[in-house]
PDB file of N, CA, C and O in Angstrom:
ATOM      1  N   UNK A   1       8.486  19.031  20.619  1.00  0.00           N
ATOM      2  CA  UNK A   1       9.796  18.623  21.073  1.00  0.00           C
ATOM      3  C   UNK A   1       9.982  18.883  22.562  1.00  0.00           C
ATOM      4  O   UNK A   1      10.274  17.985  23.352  1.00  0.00           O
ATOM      5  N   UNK A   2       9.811  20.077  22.884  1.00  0.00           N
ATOM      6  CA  UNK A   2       9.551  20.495  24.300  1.00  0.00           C
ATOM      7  C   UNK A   2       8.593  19.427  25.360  1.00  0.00           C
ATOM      8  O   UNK A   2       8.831  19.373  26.566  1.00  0.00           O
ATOM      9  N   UNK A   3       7.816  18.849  24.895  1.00  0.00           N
ATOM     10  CA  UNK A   3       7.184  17.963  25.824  1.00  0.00           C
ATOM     11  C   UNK A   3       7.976  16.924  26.230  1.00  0.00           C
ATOM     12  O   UNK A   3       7.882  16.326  27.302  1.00  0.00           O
ATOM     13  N   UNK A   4       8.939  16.676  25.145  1.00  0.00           N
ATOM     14  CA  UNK A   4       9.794  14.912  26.349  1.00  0.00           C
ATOM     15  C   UNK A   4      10.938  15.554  27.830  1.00  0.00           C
ATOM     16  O   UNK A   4      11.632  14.759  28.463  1.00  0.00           O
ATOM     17  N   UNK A   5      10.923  16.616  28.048  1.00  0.00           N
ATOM     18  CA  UNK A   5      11.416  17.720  28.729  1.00  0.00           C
ATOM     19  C   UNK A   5      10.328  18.085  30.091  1.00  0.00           C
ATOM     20  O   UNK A   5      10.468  18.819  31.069  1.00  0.00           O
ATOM     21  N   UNK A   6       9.026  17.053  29.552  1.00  0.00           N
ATOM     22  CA  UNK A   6       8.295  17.570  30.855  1.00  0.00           C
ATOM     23  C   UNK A   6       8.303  16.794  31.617  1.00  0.00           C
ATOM     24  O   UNK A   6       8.411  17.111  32.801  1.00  0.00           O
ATOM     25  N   UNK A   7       8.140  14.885  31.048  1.00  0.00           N
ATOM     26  CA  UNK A   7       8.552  13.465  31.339  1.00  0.00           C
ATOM     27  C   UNK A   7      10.074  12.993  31.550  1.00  0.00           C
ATOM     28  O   UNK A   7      10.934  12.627  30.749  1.00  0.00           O
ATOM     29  N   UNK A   8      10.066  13.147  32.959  1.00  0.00           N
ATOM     30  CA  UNK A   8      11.915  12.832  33.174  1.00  0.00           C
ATOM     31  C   UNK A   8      12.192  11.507  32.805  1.00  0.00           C
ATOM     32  O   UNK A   8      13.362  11.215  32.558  1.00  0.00           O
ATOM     33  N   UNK A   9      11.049  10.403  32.703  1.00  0.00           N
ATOM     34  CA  UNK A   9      11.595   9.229  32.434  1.00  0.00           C
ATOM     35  C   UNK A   9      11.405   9.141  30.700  1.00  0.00           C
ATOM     36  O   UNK A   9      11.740   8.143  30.063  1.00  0.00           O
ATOM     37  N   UNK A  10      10.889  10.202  30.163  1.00  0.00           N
ATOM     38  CA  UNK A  10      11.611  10.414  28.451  1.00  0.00           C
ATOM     39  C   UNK A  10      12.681  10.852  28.416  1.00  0.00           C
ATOM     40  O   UNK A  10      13.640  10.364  27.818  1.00  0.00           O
ATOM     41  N   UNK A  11      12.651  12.138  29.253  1.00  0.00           N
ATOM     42  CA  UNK A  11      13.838  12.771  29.398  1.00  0.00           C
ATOM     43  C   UNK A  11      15.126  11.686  29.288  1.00  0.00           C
ATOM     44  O   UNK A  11      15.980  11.660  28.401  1.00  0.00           O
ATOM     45  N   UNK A  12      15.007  10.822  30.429  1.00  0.00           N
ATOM     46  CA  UNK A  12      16.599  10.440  30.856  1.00  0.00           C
ATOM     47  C   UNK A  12      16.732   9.296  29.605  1.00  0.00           C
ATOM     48  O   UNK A  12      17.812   8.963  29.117  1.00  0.00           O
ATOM     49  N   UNK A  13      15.510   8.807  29.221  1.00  0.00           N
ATOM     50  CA  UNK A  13      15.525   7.470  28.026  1.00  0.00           C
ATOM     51  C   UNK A  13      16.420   7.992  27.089  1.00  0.00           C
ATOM     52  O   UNK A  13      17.123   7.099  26.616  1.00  0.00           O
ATOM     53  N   UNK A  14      16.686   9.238  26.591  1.00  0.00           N
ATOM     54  CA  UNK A  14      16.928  10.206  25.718  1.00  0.00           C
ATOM     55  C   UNK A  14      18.595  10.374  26.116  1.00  0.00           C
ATOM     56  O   UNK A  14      19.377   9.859  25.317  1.00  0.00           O
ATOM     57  N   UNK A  15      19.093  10.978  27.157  1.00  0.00           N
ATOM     58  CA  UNK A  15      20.548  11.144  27.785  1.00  0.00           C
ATOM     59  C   UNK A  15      20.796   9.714  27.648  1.00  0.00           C
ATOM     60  O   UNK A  15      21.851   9.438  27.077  1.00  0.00           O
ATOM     61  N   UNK A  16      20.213   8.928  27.961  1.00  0.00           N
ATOM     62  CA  UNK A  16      20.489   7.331  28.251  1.00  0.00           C
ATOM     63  C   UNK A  16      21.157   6.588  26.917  1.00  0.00           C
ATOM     64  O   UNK A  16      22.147   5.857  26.864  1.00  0.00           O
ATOM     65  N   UNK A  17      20.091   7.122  25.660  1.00  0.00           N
ATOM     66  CA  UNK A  17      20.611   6.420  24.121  1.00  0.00           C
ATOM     67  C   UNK A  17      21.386   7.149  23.475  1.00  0.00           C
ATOM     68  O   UNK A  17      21.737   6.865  22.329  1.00  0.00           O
ATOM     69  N   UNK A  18      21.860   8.432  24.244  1.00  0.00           N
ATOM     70  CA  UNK A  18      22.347   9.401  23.126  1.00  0.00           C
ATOM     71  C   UNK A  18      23.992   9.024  24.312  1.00  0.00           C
ATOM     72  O   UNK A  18      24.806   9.913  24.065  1.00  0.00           O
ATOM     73  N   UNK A  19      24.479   8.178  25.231  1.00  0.00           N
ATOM     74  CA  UNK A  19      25.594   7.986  26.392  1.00  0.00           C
ATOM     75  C   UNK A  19      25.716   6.830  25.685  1.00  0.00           C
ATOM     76  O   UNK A  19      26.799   6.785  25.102  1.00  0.00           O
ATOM     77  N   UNK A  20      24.981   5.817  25.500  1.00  0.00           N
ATOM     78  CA  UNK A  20      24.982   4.679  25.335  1.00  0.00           C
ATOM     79  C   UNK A  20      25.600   4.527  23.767  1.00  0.00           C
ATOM     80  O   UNK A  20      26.720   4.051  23.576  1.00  0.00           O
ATOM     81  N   UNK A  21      24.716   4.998  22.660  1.00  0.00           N
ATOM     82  CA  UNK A  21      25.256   4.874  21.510  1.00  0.00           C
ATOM     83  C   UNK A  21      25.944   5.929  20.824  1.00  0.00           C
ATOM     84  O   UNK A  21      26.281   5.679  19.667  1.00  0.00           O
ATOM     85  N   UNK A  22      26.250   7.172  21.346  1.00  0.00           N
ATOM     86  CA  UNK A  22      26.991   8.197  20.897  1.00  0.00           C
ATOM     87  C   UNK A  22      26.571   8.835  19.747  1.00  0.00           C
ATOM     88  O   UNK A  22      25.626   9.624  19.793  1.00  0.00           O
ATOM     89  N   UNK A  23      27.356   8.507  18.374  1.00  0.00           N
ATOM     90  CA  UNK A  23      27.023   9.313  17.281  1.00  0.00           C
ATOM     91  C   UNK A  23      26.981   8.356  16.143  1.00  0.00           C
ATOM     92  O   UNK A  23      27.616   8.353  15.088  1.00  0.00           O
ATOM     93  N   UNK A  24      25.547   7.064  16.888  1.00  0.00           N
ATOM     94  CA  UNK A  24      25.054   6.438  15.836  1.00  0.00           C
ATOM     95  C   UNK A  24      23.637   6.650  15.798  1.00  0.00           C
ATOM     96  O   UNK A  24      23.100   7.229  16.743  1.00  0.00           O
ATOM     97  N   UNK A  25      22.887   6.201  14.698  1.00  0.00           N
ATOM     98  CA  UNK A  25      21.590   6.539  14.317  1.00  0.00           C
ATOM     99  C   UNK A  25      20.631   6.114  15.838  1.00  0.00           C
ATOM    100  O   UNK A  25      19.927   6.973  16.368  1.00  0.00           O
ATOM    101  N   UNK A  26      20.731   4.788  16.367  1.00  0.00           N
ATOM    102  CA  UNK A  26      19.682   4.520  17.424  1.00  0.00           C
ATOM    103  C   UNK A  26      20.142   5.246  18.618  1.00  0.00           C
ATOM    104  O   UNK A  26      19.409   4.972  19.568  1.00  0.00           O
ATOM    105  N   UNK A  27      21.386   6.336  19.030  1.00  0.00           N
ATOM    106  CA  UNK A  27      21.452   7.376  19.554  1.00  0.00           C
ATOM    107  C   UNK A  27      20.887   8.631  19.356  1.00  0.00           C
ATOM    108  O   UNK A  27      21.183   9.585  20.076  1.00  0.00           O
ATOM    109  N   UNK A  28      19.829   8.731  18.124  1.00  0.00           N
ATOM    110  CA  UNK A  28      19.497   9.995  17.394  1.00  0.00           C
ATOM    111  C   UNK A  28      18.021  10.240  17.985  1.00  0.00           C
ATOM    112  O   UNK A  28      17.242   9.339  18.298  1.00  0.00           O
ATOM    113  N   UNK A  29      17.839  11.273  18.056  1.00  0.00           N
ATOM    114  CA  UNK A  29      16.115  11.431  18.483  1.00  0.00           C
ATOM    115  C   UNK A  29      15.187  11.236  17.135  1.00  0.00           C
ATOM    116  O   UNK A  29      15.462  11.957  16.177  1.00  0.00           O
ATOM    117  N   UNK A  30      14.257  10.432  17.031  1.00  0.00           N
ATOM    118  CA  UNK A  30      13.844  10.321  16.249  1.00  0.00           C
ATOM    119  C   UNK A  30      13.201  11.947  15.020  1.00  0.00           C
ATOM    120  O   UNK A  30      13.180  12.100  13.798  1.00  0.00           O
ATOM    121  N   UNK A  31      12.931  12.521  15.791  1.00  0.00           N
ATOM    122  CA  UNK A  31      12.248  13.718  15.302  1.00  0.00           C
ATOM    123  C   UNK A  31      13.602  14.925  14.996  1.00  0.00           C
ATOM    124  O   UNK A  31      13.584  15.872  14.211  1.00  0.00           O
ATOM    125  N   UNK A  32      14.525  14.557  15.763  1.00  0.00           N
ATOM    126  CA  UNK A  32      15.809  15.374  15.300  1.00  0.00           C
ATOM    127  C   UNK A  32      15.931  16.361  16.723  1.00  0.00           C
ATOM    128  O   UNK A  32      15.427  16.167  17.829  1.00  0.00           O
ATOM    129  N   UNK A  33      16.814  17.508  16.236  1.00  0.00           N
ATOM    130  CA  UNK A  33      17.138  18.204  17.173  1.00  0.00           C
ATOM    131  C   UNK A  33      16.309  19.427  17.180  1.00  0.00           C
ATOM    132  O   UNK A  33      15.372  19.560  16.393  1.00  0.00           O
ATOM    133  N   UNK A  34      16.625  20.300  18.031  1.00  0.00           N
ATOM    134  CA  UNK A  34      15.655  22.060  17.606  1.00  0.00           C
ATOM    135  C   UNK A  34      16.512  22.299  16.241  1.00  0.00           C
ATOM    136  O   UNK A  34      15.976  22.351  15.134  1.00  0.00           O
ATOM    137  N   UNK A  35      17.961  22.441  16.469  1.00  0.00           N
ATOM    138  CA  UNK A  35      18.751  22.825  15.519  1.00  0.00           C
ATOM    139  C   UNK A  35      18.806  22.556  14.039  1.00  0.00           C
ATOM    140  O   UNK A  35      19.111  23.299  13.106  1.00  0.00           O
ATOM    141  N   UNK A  36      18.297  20.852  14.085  1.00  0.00           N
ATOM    142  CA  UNK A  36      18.109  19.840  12.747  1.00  0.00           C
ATOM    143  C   UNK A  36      17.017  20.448  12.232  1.00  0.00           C
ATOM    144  O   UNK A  36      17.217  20.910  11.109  1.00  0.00           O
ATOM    145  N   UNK A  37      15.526  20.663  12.833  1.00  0.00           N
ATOM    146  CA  UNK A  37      14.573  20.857  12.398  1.00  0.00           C
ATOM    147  C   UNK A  37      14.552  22.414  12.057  1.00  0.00           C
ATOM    148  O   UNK A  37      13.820  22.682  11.104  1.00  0.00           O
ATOM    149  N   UNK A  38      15.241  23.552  12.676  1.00  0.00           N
ATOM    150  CA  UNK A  38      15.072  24.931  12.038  1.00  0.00           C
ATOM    151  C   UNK A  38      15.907  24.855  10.651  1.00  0.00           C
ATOM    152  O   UNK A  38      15.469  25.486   9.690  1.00  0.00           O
ATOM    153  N   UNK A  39      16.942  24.197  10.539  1.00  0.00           N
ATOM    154  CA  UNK A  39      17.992  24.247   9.276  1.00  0.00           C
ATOM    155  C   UNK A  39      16.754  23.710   7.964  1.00  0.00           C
ATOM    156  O   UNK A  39      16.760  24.160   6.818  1.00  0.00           O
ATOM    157  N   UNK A  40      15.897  22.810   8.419  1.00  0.00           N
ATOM    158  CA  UNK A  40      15.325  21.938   7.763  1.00  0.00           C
ATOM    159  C   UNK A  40      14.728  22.904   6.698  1.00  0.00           C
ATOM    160  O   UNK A  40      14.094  23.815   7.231  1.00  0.00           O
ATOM    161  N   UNK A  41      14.765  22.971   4.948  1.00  0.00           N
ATOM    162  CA  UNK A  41      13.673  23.670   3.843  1.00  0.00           C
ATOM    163  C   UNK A  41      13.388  22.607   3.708  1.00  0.00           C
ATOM    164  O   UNK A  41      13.663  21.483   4.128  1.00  0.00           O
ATOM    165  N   UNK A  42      12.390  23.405   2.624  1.00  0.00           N
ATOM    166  CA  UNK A  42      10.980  22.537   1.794  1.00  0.00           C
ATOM    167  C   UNK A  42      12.419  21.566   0.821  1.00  0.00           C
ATOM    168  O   UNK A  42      12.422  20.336   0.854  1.00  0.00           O
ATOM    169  N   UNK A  43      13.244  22.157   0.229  1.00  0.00           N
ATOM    170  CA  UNK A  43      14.097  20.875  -0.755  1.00  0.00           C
ATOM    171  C   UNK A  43      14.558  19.921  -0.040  1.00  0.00           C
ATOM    172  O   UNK A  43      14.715  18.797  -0.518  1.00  0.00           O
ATOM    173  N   UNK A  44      14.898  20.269   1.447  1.00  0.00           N
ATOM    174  CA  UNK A  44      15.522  18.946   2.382  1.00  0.00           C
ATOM    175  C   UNK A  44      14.159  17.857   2.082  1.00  0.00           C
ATOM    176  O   UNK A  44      14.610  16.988   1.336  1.00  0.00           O
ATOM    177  N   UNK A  45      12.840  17.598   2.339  1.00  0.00           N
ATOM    178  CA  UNK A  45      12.119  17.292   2.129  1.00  0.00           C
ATOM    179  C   UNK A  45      12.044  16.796   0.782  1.00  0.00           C
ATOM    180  O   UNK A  45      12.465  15.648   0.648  1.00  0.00           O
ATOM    181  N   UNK A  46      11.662  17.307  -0.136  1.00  0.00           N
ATOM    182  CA  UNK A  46      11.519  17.048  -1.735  1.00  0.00           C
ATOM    183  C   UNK A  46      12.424  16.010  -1.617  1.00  0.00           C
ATOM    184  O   UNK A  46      12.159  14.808  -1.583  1.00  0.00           O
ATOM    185  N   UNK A  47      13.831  16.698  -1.540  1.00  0.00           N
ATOM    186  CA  UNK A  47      14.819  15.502  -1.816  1.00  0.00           C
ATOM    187  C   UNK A  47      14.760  14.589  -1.289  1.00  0.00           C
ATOM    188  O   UNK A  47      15.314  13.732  -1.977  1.00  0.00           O
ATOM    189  N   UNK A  48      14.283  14.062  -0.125  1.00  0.00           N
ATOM    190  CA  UNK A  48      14.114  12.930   0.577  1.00  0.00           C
ATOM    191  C   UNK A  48      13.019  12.293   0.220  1.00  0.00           C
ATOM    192  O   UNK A  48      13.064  11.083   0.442  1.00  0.00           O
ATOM    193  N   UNK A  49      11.673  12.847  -0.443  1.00  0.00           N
ATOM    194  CA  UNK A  49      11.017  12.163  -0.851  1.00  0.00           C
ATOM    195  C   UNK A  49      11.545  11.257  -2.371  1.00  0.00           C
ATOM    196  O   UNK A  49      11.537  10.058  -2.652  1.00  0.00           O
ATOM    197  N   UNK A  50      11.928  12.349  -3.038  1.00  0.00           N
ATOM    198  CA  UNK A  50      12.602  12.103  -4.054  1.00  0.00           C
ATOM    199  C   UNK A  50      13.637  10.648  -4.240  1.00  0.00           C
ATOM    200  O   UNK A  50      13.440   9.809  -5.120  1.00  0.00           O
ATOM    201  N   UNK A  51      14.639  10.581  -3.320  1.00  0.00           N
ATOM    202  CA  UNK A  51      15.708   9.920  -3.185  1.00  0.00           C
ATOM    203  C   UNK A  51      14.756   8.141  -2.763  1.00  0.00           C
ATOM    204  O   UNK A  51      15.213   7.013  -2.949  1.00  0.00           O
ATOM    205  N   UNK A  52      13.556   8.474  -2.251  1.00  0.00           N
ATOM    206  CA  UNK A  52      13.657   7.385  -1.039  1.00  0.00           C
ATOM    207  C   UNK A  52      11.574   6.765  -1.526  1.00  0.00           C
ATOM    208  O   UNK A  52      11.117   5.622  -1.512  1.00  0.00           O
ATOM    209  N   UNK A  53      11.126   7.602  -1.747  1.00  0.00           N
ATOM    210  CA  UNK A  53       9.769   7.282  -2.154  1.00  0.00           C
ATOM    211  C   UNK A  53       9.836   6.579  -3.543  1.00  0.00           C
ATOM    212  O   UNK A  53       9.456   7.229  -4.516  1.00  0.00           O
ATOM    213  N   UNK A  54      10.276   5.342  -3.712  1.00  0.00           N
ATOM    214  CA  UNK A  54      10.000   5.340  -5.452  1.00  0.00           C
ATOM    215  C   UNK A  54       9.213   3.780  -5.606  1.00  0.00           C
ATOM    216  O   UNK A  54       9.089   3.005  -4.657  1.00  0.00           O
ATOM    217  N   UNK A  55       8.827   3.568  -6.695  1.00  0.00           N
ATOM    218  CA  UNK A  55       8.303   2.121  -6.720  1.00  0.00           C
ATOM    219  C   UNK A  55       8.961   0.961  -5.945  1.00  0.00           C
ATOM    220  O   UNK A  55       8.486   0.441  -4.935  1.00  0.00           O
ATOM    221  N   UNK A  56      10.261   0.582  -6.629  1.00  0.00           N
ATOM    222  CA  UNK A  56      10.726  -0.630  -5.676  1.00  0.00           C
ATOM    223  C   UNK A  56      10.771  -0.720  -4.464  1.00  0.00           C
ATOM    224  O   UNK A  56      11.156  -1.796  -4.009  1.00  0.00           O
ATOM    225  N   UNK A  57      10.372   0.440  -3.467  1.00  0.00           N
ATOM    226  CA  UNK A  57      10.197   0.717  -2.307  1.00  0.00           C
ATOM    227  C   UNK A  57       9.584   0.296  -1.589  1.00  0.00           C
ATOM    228  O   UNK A  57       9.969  -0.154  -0.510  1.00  0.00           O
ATOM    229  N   UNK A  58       7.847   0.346  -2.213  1.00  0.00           N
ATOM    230  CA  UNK A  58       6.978   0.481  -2.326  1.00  0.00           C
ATOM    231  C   UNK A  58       6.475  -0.949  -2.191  1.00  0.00           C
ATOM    232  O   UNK A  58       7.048  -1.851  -2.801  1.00  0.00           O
ATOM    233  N   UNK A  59       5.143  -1.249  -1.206  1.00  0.00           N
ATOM    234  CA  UNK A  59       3.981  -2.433  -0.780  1.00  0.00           C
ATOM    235  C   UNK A  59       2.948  -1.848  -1.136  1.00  0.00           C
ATOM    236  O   UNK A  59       2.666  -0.678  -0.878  1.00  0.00           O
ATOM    237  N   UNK A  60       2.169  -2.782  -1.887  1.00  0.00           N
ATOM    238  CA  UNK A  60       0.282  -2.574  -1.357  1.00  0.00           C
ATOM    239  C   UNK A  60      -0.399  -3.105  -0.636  1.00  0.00           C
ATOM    240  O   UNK A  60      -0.793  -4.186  -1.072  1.00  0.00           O
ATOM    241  N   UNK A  61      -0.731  -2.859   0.271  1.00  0.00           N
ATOM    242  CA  UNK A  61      -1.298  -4.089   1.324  1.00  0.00           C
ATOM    243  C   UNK A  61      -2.759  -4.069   0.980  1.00  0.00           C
ATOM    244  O   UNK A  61      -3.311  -2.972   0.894  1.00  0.00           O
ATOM    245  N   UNK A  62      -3.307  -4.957   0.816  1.00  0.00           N
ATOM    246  CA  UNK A  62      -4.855  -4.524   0.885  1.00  0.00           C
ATOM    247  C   UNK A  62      -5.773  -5.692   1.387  1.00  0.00           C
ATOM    248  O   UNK A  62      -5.433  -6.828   1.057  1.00  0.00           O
ATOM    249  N   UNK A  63      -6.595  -5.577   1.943  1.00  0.00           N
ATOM    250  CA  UNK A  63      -7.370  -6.836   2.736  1.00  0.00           C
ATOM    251  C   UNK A  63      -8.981  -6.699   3.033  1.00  0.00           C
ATOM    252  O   UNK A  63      -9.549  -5.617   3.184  1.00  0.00           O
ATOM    253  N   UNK A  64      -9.434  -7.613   3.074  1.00  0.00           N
ATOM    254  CA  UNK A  64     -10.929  -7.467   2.505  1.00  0.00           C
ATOM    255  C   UNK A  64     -11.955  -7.979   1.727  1.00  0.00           C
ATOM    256  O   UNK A  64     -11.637  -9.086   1.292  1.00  0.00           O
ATOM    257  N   UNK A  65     -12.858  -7.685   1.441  1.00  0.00           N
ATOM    258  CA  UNK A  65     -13.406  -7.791  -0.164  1.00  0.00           C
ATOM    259  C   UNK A  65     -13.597  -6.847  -0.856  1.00  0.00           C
ATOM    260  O   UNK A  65     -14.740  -6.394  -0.927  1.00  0.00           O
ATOM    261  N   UNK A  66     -12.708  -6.355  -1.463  1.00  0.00           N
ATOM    262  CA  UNK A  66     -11.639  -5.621  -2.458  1.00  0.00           C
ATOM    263  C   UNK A  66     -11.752  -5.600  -3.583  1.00  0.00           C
ATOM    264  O   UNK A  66     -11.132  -4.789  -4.270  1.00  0.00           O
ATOM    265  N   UNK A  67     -12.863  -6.799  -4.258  1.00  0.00           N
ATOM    266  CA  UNK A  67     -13.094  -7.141  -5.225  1.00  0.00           C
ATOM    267  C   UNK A  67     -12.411  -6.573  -6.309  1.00  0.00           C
ATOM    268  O   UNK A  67     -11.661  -5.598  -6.367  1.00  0.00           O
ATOM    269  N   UNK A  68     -12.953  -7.644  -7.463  1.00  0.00           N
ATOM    270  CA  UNK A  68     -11.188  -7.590  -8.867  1.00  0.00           C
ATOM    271  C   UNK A  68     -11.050  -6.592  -9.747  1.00  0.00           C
ATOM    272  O   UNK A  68     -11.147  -6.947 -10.922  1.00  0.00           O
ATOM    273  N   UNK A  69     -10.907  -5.763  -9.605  1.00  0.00           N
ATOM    274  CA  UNK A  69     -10.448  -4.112 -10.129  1.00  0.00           C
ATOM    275  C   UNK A  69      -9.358  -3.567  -8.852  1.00  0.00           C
ATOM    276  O   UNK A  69      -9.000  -2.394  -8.745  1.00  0.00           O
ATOM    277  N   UNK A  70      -8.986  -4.538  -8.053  1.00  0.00           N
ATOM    278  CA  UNK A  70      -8.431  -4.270  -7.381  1.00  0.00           C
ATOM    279  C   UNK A  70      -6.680  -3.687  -7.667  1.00  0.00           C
ATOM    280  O   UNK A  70      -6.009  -2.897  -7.003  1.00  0.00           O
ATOM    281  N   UNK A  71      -6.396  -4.323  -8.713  1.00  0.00           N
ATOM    282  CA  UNK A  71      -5.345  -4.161  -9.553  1.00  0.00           C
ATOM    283  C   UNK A  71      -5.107  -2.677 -10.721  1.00  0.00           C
ATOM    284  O   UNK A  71      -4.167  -2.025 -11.176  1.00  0.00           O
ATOM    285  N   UNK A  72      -6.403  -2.698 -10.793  1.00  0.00           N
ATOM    286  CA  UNK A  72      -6.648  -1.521 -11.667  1.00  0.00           C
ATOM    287  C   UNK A  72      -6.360  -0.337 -11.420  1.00  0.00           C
ATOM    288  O   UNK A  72      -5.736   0.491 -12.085  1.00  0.00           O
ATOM    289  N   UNK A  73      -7.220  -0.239  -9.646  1.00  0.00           N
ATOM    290  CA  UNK A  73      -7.342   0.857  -9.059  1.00  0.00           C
ATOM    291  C   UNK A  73      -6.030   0.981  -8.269  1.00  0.00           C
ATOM    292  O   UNK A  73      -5.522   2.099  -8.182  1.00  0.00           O
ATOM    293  N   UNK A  74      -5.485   0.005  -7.730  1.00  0.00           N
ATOM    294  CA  UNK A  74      -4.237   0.580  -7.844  1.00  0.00           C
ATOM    295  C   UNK A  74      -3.323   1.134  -8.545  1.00  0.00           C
ATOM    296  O   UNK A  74      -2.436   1.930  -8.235  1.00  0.00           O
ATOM    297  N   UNK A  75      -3.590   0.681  -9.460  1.00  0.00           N
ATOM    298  CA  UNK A  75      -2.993   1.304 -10.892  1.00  0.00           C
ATOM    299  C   UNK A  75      -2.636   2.086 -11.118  1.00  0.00           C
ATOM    300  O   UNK A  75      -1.498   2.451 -11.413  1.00  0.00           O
ATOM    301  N   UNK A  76      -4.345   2.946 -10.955  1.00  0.00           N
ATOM    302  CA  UNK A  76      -5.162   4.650 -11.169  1.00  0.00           C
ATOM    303  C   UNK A  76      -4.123   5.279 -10.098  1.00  0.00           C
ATOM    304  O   UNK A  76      -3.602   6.347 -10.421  1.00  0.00           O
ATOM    305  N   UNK A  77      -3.774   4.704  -8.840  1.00  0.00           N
ATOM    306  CA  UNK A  77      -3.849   5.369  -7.427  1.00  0.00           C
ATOM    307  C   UNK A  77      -2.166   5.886  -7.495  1.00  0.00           C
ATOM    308  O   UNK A  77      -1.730   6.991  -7.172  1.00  0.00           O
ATOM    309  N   UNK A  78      -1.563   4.956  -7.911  1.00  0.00           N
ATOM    310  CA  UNK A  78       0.058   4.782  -7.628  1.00  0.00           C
ATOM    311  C   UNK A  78       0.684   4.434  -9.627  1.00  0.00           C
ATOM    312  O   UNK A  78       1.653   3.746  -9.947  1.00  0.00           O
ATOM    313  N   UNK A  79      -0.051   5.008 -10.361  1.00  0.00           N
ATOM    314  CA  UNK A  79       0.937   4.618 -11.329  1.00  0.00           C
ATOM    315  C   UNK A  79       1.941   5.255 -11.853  1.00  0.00           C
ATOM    316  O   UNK A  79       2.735   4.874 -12.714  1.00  0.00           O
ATOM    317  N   UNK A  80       1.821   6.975 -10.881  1.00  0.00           N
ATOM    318  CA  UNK A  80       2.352   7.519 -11.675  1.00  0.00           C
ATOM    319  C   UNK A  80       3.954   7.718 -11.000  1.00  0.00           C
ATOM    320  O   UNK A  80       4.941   8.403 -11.270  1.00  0.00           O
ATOM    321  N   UNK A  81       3.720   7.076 -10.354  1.00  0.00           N
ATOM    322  CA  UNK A  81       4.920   6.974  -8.964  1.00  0.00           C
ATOM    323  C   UNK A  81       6.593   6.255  -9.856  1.00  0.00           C
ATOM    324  O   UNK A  81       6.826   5.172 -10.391  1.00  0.00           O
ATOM    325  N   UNK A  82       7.309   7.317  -9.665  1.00  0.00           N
ATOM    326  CA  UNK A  82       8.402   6.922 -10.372  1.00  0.00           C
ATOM    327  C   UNK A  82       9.363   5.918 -10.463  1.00  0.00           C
ATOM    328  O   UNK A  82      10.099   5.830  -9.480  1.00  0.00           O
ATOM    329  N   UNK A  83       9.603   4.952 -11.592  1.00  0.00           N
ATOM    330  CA  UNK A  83      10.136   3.820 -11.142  1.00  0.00           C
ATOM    331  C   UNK A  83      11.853   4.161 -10.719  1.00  0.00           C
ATOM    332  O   UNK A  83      12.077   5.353 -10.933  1.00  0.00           O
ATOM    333  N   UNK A  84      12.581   3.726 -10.404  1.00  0.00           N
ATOM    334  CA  UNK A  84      14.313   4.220 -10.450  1.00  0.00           C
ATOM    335  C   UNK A  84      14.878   3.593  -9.028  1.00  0.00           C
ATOM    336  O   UNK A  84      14.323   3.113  -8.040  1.00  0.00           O
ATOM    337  N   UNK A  85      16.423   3.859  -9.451  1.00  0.00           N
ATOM    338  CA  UNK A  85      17.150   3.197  -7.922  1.00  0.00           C
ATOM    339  C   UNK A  85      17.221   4.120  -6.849  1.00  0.00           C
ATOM    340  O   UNK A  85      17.446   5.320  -7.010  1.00  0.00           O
ATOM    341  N   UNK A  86      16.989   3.449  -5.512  1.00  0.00           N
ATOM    342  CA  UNK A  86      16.870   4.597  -4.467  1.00  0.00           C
ATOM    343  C   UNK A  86      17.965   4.650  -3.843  1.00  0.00           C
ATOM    344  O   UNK A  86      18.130   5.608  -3.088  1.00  0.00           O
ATOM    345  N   UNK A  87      19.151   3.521  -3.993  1.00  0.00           N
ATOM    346  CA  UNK A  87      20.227   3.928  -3.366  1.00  0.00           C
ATOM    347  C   UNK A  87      19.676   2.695  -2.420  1.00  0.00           C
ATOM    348  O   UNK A  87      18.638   2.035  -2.387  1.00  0.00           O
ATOM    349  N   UNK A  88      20.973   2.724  -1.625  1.00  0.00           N
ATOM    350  CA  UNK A  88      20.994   2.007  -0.020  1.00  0.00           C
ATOM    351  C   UNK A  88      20.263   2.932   0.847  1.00  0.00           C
ATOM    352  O   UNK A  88      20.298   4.162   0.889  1.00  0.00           O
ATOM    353  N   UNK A  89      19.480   1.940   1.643  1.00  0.00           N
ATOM    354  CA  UNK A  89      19.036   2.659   3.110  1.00  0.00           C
ATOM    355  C   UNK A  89      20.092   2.830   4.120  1.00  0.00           C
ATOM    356  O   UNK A  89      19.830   3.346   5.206  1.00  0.00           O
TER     357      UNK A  89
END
């Protein structure tokens, strides 16, 4: 976090979106604050995986020759991945 603090032209990009858009999300630092990230436990996490990782979410991209077990092994890889609603983004 300390490194965009060494780059003044991160630096000011940063004062610049946080003047510009105030106290909306593309005003937010992506990585958060010092403050956001010490508050942060292991359940803040869980739950966010929880809430937001679920099948309908979810792409397989795959490209290649991949050949036809390709379906299978995805299968094996991701089946156990929970189906359910994630809510709005």
């Amino acid at each position: 976090m300390n490194m965009y603090y060494d780059t003044p032209r991160d630096y000011v990009e940063g004062v610049y979106d946080e003047l510009l858009y105030d106290d909306q999300p593309l005003g937010w630092d992506i990585i958060g604050t010092k403050d956001t990230v010490r508050a942060a436990k292991r359940e803040t996490f869980l739950d966010y995986l929880d809430s937001w990782y679920r099948a309908p979410r979810m792409v397989a991209g795959v490209a290649g020759d991949v050949g036809e077990d390709v379906l299978e092994r995805l299968q094996a890889l991701l089946g156990d991945v929970q189906d359910g609603s994630t809510g709005r983004p």
